[in-house]
C-alpha positions as a Markdown table, in Angstrom:
| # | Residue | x | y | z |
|---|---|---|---|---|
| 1 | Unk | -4.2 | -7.6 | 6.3 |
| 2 | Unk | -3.0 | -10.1 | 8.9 |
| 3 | Unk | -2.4 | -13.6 | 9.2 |
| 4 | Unk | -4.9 | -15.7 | 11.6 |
| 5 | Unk | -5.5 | -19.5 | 12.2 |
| 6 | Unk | -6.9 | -20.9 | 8.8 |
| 7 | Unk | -7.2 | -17.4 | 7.3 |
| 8 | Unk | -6.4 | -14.4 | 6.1 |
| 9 | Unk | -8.1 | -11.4 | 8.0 |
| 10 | Unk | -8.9 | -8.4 | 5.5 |
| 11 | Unk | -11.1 | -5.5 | 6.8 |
| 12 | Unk | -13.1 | -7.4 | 9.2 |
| 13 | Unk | -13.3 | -10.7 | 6.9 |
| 14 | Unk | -12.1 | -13.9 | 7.4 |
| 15 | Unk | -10.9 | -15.2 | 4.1 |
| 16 | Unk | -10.9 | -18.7 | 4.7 |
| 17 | Unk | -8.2 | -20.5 | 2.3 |
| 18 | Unk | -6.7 | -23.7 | 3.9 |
| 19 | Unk | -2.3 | -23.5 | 4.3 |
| 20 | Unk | -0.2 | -25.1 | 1.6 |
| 21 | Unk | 0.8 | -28.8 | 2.3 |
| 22 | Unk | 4.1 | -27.9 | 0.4 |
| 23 | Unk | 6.6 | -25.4 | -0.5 |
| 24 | Unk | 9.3 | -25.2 | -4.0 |
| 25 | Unk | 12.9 | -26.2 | -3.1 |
| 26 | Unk | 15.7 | -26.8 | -5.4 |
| 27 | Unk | 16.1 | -29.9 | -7.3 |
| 28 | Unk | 19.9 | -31.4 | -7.6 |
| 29 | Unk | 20.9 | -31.3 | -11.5 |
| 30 | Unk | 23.8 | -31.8 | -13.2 |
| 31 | Unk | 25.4 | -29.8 | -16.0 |
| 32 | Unk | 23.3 | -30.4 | -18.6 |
| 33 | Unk | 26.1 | -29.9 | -21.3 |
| 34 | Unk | 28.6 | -32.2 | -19.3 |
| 35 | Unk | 26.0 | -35.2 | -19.6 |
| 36 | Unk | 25.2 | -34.3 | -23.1 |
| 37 | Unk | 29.2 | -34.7 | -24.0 |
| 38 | Unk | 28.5 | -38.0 | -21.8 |
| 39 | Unk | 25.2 | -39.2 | -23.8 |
| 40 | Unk | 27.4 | -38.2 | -27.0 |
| 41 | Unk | 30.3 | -40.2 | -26.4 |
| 42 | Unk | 28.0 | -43.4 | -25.1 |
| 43 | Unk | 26.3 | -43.3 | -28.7 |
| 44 | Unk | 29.2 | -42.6 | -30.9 |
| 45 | Unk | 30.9 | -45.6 | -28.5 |
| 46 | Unk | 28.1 | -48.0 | -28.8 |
| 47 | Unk | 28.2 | -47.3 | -32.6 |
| 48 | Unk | 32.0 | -47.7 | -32.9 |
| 49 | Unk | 31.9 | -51.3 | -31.2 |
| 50 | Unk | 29.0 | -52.0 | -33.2 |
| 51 | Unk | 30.3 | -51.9 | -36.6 |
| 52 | Unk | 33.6 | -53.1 | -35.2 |
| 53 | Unk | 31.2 | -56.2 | -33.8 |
| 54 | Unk | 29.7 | -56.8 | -37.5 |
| 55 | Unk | 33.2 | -56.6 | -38.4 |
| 56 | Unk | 34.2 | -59.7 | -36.5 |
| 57 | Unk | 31.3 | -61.9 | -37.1 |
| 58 | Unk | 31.9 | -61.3 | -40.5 |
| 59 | Unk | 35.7 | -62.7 | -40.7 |
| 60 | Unk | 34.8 | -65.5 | -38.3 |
| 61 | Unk | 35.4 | -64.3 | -35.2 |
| 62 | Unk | 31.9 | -65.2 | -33.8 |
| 63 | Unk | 32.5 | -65.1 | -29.7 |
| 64 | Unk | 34.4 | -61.9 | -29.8 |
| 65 | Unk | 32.4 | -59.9 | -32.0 |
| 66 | Unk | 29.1 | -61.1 | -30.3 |
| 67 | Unk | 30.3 | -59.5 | -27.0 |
| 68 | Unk | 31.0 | -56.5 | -28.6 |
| 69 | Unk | 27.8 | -56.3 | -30.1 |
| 70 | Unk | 26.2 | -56.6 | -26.6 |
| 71 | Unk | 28.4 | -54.2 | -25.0 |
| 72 | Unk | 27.6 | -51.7 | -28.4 |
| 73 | Unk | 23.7 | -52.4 | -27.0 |
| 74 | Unk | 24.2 | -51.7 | -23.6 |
| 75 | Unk | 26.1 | -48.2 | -24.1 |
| 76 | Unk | 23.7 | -47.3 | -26.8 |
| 77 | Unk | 20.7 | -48.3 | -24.3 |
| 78 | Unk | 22.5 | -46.2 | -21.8 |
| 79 | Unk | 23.3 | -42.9 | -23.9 |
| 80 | Unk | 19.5 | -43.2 | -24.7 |
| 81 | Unk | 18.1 | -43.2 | -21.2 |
| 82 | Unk | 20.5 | -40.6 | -20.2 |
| 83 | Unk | 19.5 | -38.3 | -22.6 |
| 84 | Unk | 15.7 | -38.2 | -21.6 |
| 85 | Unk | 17.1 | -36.6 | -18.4 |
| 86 | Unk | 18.5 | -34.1 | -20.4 |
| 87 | Unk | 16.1 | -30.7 | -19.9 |
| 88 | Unk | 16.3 | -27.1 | -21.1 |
| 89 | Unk | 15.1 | -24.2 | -18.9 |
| 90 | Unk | 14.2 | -21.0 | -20.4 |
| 91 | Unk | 14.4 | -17.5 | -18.4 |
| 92 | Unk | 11.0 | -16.9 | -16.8 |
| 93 | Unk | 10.2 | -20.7 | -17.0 |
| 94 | Unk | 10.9 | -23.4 | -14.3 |
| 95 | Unk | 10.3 | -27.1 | -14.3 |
| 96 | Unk | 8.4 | -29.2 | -11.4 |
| 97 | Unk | 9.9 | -31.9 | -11.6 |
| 98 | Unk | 8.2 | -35.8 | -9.8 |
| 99 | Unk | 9.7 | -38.8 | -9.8 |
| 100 | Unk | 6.8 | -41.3 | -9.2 |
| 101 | Unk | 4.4 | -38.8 | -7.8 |
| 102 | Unk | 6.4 | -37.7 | -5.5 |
| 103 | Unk | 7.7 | -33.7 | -5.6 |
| 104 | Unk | 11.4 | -33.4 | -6.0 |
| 105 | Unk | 11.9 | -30.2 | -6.2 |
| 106 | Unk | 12.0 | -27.4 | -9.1 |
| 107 | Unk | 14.7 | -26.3 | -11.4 |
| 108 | Unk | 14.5 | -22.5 | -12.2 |
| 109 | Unk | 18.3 | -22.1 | -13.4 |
| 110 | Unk | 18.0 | -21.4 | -17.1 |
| 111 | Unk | 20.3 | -23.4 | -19.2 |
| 112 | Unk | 20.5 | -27.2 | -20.0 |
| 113 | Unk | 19.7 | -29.6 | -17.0 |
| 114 | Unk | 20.5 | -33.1 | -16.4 |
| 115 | Unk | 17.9 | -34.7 | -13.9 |
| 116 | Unk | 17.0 | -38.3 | -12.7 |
| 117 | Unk | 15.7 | -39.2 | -16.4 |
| 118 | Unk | 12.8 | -41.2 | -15.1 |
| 119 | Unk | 10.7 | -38.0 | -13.6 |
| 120 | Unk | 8.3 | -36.5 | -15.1 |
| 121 | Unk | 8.7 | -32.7 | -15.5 |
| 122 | Unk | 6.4 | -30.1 | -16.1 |
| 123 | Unk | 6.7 | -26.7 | -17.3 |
| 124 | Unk | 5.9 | -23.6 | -15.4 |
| 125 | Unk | 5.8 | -20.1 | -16.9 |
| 126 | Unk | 6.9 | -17.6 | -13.8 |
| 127 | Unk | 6.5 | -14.8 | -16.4 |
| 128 | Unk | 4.4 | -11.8 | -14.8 |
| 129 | Unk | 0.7 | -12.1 | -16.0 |
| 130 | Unk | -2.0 | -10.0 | -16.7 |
| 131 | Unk | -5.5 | -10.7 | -16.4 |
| 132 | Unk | -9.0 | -9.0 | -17.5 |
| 133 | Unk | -12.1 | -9.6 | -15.5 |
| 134 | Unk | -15.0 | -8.9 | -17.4 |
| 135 | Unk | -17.3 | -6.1 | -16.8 |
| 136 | Unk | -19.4 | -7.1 | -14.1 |
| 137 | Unk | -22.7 | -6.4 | -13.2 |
| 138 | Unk | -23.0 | -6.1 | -9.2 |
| 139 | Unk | -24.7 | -3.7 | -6.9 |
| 140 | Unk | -22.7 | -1.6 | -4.3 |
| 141 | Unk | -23.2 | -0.8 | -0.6 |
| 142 | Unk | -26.1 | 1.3 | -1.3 |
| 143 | Unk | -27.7 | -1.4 | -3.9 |
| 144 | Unk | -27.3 | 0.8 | -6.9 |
| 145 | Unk | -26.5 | -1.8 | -10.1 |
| 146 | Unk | -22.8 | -0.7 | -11.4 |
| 147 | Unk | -20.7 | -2.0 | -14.0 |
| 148 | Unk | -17.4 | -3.2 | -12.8 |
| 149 | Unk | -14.2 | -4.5 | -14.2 |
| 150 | Unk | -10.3 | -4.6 | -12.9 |
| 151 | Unk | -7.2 | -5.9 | -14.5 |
| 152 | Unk | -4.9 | -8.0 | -12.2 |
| 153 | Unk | -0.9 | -8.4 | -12.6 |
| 154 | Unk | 0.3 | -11.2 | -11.2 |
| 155 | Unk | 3.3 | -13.9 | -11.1 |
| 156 | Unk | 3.9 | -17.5 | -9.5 |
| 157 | Unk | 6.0 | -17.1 | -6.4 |
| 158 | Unk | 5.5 | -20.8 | -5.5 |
| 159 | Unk | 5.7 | -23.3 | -8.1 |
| 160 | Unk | 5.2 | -26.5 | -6.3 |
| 161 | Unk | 2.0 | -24.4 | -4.5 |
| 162 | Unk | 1.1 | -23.7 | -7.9 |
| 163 | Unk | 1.0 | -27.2 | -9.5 |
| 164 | Unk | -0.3 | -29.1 | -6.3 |
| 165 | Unk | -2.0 | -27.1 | -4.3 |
| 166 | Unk | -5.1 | -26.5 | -7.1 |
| 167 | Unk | -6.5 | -27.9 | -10.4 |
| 168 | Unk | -5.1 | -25.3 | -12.9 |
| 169 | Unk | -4.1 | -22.2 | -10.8 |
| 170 | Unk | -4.2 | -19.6 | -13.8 |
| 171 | Unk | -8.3 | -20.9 | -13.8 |
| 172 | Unk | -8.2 | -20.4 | -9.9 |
| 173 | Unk | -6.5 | -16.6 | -10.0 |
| 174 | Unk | -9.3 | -15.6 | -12.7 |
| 175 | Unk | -12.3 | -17.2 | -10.6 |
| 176 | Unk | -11.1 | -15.8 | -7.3 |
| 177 | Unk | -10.1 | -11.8 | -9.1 |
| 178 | Unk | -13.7 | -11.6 | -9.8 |
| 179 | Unk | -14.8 | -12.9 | -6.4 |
| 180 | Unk | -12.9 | -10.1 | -4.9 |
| 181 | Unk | -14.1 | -7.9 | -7.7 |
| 182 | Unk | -17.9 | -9.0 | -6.5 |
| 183 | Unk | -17.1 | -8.5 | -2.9 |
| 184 | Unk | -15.2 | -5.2 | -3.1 |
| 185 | Unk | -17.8 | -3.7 | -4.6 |
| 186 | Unk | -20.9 | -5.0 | -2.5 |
| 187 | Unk | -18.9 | -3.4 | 0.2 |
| 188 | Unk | -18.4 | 0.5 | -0.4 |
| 189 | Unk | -20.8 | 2.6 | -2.4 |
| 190 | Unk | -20.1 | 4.1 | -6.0 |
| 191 | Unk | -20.3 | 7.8 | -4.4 |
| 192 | Unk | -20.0 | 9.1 | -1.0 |
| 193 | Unk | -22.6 | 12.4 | -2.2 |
| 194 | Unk | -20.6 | 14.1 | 0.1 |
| 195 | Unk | -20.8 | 12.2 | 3.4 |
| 196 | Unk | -17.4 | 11.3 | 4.8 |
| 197 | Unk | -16.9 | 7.2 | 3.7 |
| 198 | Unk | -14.7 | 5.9 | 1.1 |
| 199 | Unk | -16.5 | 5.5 | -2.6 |
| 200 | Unk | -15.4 | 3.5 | -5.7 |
| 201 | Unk | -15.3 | 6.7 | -7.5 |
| 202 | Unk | -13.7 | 9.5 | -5.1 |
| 203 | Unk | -11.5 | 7.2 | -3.4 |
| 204 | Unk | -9.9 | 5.0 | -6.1 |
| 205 | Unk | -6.1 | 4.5 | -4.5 |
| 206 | Unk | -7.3 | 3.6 | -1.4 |
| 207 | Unk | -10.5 | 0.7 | -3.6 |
| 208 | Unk | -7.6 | -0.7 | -5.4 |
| 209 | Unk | -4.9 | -1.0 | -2.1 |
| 210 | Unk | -8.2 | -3.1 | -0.4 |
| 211 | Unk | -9.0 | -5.0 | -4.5 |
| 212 | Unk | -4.8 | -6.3 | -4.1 |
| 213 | Unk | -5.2 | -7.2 | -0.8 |
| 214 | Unk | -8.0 | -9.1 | -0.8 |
| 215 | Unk | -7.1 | -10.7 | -3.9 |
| 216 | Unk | -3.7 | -11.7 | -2.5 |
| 217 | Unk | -5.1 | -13.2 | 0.2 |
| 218 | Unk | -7.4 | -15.3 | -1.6 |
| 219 | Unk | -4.7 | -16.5 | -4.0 |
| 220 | Unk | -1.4 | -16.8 | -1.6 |
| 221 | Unk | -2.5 | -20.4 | -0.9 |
| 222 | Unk | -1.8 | -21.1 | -5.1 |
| 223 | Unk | 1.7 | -19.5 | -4.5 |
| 224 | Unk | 0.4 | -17.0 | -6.5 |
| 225 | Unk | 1.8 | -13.4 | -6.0 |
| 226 | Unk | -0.6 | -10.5 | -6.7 |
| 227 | Unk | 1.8 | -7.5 | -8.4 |
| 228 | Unk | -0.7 | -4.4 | -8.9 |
| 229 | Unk | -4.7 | -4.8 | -8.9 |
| 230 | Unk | -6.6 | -1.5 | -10.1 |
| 231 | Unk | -10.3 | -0.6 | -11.3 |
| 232 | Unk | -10.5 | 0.0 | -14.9 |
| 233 | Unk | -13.4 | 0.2 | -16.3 |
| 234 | Unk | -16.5 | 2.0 | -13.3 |
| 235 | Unk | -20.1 | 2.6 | -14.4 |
| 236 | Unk | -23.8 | 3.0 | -13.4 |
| 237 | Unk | -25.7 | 0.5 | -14.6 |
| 238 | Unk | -27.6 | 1.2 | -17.9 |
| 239 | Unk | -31.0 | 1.4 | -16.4 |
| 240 | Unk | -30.0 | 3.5 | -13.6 |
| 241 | Unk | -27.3 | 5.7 | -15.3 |
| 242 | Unk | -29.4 | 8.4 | -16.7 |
| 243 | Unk | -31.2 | 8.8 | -13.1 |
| 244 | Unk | -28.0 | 9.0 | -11.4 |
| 245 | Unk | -26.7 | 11.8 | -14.0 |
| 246 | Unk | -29.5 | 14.3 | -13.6 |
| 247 | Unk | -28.4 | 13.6 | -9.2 |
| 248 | Unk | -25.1 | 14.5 | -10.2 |
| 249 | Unk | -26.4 | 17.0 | -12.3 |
| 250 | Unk | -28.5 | 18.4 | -9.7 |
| 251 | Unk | -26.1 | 18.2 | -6.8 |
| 252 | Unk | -23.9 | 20.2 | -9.3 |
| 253 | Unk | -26.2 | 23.0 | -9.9 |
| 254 | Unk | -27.1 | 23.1 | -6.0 |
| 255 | Unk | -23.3 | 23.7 | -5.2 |
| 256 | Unk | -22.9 | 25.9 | -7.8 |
| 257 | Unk | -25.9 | 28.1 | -6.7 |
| 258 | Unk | -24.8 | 28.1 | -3.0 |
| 259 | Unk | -21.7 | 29.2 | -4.0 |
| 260 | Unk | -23.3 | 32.0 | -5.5 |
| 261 | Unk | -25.6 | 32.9 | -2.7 |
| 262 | Unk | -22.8 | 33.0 | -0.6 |
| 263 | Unk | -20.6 | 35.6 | -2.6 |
| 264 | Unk | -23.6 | 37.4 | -3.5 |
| 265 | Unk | -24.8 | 38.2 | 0.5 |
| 266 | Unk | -20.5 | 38.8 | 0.6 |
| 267 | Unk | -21.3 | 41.6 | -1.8 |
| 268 | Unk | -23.9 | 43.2 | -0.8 |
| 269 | Unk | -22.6 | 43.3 | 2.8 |
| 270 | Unk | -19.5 | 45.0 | 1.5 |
| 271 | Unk | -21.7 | 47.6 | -0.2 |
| 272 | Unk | -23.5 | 48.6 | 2.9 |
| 273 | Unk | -20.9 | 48.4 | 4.7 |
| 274 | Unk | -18.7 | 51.2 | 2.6 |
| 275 | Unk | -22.0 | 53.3 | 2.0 |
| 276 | Unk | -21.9 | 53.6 | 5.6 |
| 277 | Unk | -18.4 | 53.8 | 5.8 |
| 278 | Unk | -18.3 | 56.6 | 2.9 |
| 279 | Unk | -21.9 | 58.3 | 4.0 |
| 280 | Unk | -22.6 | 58.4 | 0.5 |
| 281 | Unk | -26.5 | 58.0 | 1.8 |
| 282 | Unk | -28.2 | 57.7 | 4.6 |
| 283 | Unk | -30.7 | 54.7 | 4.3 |
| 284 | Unk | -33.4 | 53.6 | 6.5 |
| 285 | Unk | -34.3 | 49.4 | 7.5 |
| 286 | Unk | -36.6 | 49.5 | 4.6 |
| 287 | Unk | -34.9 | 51.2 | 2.1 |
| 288 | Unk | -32.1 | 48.6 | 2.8 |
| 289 | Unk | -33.9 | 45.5 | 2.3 |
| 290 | Unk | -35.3 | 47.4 | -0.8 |
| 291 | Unk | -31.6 | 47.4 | -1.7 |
| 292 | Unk | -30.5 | 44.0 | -0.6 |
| 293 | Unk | -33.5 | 42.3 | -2.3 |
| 294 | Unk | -32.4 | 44.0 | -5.6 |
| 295 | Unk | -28.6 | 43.4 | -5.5 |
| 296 | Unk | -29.5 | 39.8 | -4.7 |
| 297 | Unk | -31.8 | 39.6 | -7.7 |
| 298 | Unk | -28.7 | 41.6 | -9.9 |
| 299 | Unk | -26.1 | 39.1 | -8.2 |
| 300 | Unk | -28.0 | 35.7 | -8.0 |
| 301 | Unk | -30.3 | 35.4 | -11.2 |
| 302 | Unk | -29.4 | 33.4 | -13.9 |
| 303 | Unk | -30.6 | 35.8 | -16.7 |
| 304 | Unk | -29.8 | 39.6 | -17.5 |
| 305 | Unk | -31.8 | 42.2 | -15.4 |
| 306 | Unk | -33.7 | 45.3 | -17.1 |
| 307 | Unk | -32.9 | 48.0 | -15.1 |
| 308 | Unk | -35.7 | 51.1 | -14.0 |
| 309 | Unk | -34.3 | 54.4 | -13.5 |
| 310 | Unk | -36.4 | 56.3 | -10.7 |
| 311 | Unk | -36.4 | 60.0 | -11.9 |
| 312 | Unk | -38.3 | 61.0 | -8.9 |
| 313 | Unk | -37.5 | 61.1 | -5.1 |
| 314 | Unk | -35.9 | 57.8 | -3.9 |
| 315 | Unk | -39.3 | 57.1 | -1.9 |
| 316 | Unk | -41.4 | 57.5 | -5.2 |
């Protein structure tokens, strides 16, 4: 897999996704538990010159105790505000945080933050993920129907990529897994039936190396990072799946008999070869094929012989 212009290259393919427009940075927090302390001790100030506010108004002391009721507001005001900048980060979880539409960056450090209290922030699970494609009907390379599913492990590398550069990019990863599902398996045939090309079936390290890559490729744009990809669940279609059993079947029995064939003309060479050796007999070219043609029937048949003594001469 190698990078081109407006692509991704992947065994002769262009996969044509378009570059990201941005990239995550850091946002600058504060200590969230330093601001809290400040929020804290705004309230519990605000409160204090409050009551001690009420206090004075009551006894008469209007001018004075009116400015300390304002002053009571503003620091109460104040400790509110501040506190909606407060924001708590779980491990595995960041925070995208905007300020007016505008990306300011992404807090990943787990632990109470304290950011501009006026952006919106949104929560972004960089937990790793698995996900199921259904079994999927498709026809391979040769146009045979086949059943298909893979599971996919995945994690956001990119959260900003992830949040801007599509609608709902856990949607997009499921949509674009079964494209690749759908294309890797239009593109190499469920068996080879010996010839020398990679299959679903006989070659399933090398399928699910080409399923990641491709996947990868089509979800990098997302800031998406594709962990592990691999085929779990591989079948003939219903309708064809008996069909293709009795050509299994078949192809089994064929190399199974030629095996056979080929030990049985092993042995029978080996016997002529040490009755000449020995000179237990002397045999003529028809006598031997006599003998041949019965060791083969002995050797290759598939039921038990009856054997015919000769009590006469070994022409009669």
């Amino acid at each position: 897999m190698s990078d081109t212009s407006g692509g991704v290259a992947l065994e002769g393919t262009l996969v044509d996704m378009p570059e990201p427009r941005t990239s995550e940075r850091p946002v600058r927090a504060a200590n969230g538990f330093v601001m809290l302390g400040v929020v804290t001790a705004l309230v519990l100030a605000g409160l204090a010159l409050l009551v001690m506010g009420i206090v004075m108004l009551a006894t008469g002391s209007g001018q004075g105790g009116m400015w300390l009721a304002v002053v009571a507001a503003l620091a109460i005001i104040a400790g509110v505000v501040l506190s909606f900048g407060l924001t708590a980060v779980a491990p595995g979880e960041a925070r995208v945080v905007q300020l007016l539409g505008r990306y300011v960056g992404t807090l990943r450090t787990p632990g109470l933050q304290w950011v501009n209290p006026i952006t919106m922030r949104r929560r972004v699970s960089t937990r790793i993920r698995n996900h199921e494609t259904e079994v999927t009907k498709v026809n391979d390379a040769d146009g045979n129907p086949i059943q298909m599913a893979t599971v996919v492990v995945w994690q956001v590398r990119d959260t900003a990529q992830a949040v801007f550069e599509v609608d709902d990019f856990v949607e997009f990863v499921a949509i674009q897994a079964e494209t690749a599902v759908r294309h890797i398996a239009g593109s190499y045939p469920y068996d080879s039936h010996g010839e020398p090309r990679l299959s679903l079936r006989d070659n399933a390290d090398e399928i699910n190396e080409r399923l990641s890559a491709e996947i990868a490729a089509r979800v990098a744009s997302a800031g998406v990072k594709v962990i592990e990809s691999r085929i779990i669940h591989l079948a003939y279609a219903p309708e064809i799946a008996h069909a293709m059993l009795r050509r299994q079947q078949a192809g089994a029995v064929v190399a199974a008999r030629q095996r056979i064939v080929e030990g049985a003309v092993g042995m029978v060479e080996m016997a002529l070869a040490k009755l000449a050796e020995l000179d237990v007999v002397e045999l003529d070219e028809e006598r031997k094929a006599a003998m041949v043609s019965n060791l083969l029937v002995v050797l290759v048949g598939d039921r038990d012989t009856q054997p015919i003594v000769n009590t006469g001469t070994l022409y009669q």
